[in-house]
Short mmCIF file of the C-alpha atoms (twelve columns), coordinates in Angstrom:
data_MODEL
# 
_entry.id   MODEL 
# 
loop_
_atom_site.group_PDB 
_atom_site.id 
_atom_site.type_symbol 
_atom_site.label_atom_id 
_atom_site.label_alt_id 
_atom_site.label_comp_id 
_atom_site.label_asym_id 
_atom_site.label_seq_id 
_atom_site.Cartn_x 
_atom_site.Cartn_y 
_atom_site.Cartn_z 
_atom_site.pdbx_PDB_model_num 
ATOM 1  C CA . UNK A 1  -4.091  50.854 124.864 1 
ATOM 2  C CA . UNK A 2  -6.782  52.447 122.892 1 
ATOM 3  C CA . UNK A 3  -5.102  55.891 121.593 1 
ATOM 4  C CA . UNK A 4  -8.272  57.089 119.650 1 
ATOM 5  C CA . UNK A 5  -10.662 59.465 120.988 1 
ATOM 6  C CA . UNK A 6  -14.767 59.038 121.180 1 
ATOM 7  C CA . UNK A 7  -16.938 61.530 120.569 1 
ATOM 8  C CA . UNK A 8  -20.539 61.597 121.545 1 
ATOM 9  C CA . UNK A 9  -23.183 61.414 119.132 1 
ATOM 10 C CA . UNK A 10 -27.019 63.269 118.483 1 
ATOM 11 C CA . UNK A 11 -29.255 61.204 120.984 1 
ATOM 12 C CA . UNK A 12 -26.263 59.236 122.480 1 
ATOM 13 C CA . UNK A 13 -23.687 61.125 124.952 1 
ATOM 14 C CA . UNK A 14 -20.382 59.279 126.198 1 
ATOM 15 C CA . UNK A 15 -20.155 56.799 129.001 1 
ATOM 16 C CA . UNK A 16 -18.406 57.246 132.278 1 
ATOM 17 C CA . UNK A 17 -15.693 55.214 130.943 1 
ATOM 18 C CA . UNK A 18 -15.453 56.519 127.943 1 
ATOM 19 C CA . UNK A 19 -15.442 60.048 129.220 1 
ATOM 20 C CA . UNK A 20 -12.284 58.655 131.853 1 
ATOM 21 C CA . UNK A 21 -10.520 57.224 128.533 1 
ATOM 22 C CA . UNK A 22 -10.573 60.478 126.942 1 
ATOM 23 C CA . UNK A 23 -9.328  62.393 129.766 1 
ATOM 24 C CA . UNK A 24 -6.901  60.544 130.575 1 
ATOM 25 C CA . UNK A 25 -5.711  60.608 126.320 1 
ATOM 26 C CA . UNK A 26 -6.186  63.882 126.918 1 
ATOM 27 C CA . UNK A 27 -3.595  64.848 129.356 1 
ATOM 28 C CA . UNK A 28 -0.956  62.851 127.603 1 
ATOM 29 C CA . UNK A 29 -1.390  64.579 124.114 1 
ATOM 30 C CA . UNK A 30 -1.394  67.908 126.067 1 
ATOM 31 C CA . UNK A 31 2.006   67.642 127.107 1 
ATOM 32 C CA . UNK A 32 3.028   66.517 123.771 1 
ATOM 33 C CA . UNK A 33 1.020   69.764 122.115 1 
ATOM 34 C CA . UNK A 34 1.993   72.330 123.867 1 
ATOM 35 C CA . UNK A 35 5.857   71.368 122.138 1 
ATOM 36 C CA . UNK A 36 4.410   71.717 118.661 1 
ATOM 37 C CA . UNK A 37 1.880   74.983 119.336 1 
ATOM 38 C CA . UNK A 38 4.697   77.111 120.259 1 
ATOM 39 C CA . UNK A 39 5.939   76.864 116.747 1 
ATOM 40 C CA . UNK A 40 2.517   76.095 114.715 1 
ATOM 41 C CA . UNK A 41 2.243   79.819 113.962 1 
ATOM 42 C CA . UNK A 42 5.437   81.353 113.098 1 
ATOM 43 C CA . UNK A 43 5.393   81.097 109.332 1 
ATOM 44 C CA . UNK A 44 9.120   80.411 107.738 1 
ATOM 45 C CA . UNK A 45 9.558   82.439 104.808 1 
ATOM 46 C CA . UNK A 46 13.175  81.602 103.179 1 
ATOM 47 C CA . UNK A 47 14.201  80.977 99.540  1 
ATOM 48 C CA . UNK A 48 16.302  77.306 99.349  1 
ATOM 49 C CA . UNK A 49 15.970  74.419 101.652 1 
ATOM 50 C CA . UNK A 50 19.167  74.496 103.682 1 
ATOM 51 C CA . UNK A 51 17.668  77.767 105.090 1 
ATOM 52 C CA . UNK A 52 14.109  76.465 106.100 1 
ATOM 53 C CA . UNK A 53 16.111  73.587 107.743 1 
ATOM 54 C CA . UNK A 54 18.274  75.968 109.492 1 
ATOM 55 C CA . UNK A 55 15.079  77.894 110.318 1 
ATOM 56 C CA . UNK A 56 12.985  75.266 111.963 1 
ATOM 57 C CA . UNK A 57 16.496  73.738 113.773 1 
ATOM 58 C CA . UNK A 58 16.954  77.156 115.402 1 
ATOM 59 C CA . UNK A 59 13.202  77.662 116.578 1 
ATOM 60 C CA . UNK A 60 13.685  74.082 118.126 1 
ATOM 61 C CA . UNK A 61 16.197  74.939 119.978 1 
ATOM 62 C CA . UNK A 62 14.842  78.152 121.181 1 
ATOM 63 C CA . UNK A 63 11.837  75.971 122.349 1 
ATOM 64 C CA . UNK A 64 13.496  73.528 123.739 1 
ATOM 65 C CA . UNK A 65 15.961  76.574 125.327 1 
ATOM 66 C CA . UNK A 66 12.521  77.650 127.045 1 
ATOM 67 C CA . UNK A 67 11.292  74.597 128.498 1 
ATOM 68 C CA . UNK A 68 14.895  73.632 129.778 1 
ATOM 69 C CA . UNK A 69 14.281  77.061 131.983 1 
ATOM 70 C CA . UNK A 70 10.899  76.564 132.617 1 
ATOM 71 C CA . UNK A 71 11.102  72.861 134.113 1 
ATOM 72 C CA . UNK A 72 14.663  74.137 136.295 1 
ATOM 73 C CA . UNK A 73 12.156  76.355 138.083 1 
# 
């Protein structure tokens, strides 16, 4: 399948199909998003690698902490 997304131009707007293709892109990248946008704006300030990596593994798992609750209900 097709993964890339059409846009409409000036003087040509999209098609029924192509406006069906997108939304149905759209609500598979959605779910795989919403993981990422949770984190996109939390800046990691540390000196030395081993730190970041430490960083970033422990918002992960805080993430993936939150979803674990969210989807038990």
């Amino acid at each position: 399948m097709d993964t890339i997304y059409r846009k409409c131009t000036r003087g040509r707007p999209l098609n029924v199909r192509e406006q069906e293709a997108n939304g149905k892109r759209s609500s598979v990248r959605a779910r795989f998003d919403h993981v990422f946008s949770q984190q996109a704006n939390r800046l990691v300030r540390r000196s030395g690698l081993e730190r970041v990596a430490v960083k970033i593994g422990m918002m992960n798992l805080v993430c993936n902490m939150r979803r674990l609750v969210w989807f038990s209900g």
